[in-house]
C-alpha positions as CSV (number, residue, x, y, z in Angstrom):
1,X,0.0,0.0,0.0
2,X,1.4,3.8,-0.8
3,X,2.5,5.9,1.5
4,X,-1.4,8.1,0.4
5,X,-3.7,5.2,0.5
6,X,-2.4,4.5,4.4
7,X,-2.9,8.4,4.9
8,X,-6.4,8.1,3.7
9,X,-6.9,5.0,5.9
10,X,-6.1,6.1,9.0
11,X,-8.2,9.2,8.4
12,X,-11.2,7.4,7.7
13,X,-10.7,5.1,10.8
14,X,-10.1,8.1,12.9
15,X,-13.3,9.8,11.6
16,X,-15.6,6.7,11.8
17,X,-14.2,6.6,15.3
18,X,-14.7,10.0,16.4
19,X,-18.8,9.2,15.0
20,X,-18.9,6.3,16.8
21,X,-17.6,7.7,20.5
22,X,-19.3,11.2,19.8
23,X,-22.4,10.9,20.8
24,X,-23.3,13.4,23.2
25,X,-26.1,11.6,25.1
26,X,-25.1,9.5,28.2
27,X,-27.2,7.1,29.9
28,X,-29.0,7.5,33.0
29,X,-26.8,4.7,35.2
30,X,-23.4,7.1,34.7
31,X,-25.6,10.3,36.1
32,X,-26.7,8.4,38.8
33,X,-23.3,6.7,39.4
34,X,-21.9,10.7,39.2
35,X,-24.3,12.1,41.6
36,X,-23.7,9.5,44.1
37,X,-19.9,9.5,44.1
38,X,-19.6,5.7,43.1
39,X,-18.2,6.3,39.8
40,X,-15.1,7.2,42.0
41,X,-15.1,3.9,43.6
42,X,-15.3,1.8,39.8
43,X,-12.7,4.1,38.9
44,X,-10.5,3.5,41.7
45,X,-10.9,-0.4,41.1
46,X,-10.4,-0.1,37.8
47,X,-6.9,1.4,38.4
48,X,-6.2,-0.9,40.7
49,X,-6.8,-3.9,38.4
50,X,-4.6,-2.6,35.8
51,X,-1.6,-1.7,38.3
52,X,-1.8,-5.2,39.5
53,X,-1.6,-6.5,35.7
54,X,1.1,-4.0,35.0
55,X,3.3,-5.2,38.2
56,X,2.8,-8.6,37.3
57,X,3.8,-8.3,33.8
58,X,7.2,-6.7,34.9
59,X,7.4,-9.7,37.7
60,X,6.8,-11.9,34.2
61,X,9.8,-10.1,32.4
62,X,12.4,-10.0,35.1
63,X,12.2,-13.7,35.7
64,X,12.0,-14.4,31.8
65,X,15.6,-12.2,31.6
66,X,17.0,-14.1,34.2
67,X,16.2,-17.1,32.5
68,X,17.4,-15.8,29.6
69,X,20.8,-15.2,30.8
70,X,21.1,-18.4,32.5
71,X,20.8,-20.3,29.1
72,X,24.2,-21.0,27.0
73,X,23.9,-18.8,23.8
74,X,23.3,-21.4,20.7
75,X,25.8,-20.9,18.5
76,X,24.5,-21.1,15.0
């Protein structure tokens, strides 16, 4: 594909995007989540869950780079 047509491509998906996710109108459940001060707390979890993935993908990669050192280099 040309350096245009991928232009043209990413445009489009960034416009069909911004239709999709533009709609002003939110439902009633995120007002009444707002008013009450709950949205806070989904928030909160929210972050929490993905700190806990993020810590335990670096846990995942320092013990995958000590493995990696430990094995002899193949020689090929």
């Amino acid at each position: 594909m040309s350096n245009s047509r991928k232009l043209v491509c990413a445009i489009l998906a960034l416009a069909y995007t911004g239709i999709a996710f533009g709609q002003t109108a939110e439902p009633e459940m995120a007002d009444a989540m707002r008013s009450e001060g709950k949205i806070y707390v989904v928030v909160a979890i929210l972050a929490i869950i993905l700190v806990g993935i993020l810590v335990y993908l670096v846990a995942i990669d320092r013990k995958l780079t000590t493995l990696e050192k430990k094995l002899p280099e193949k020689k090929g």
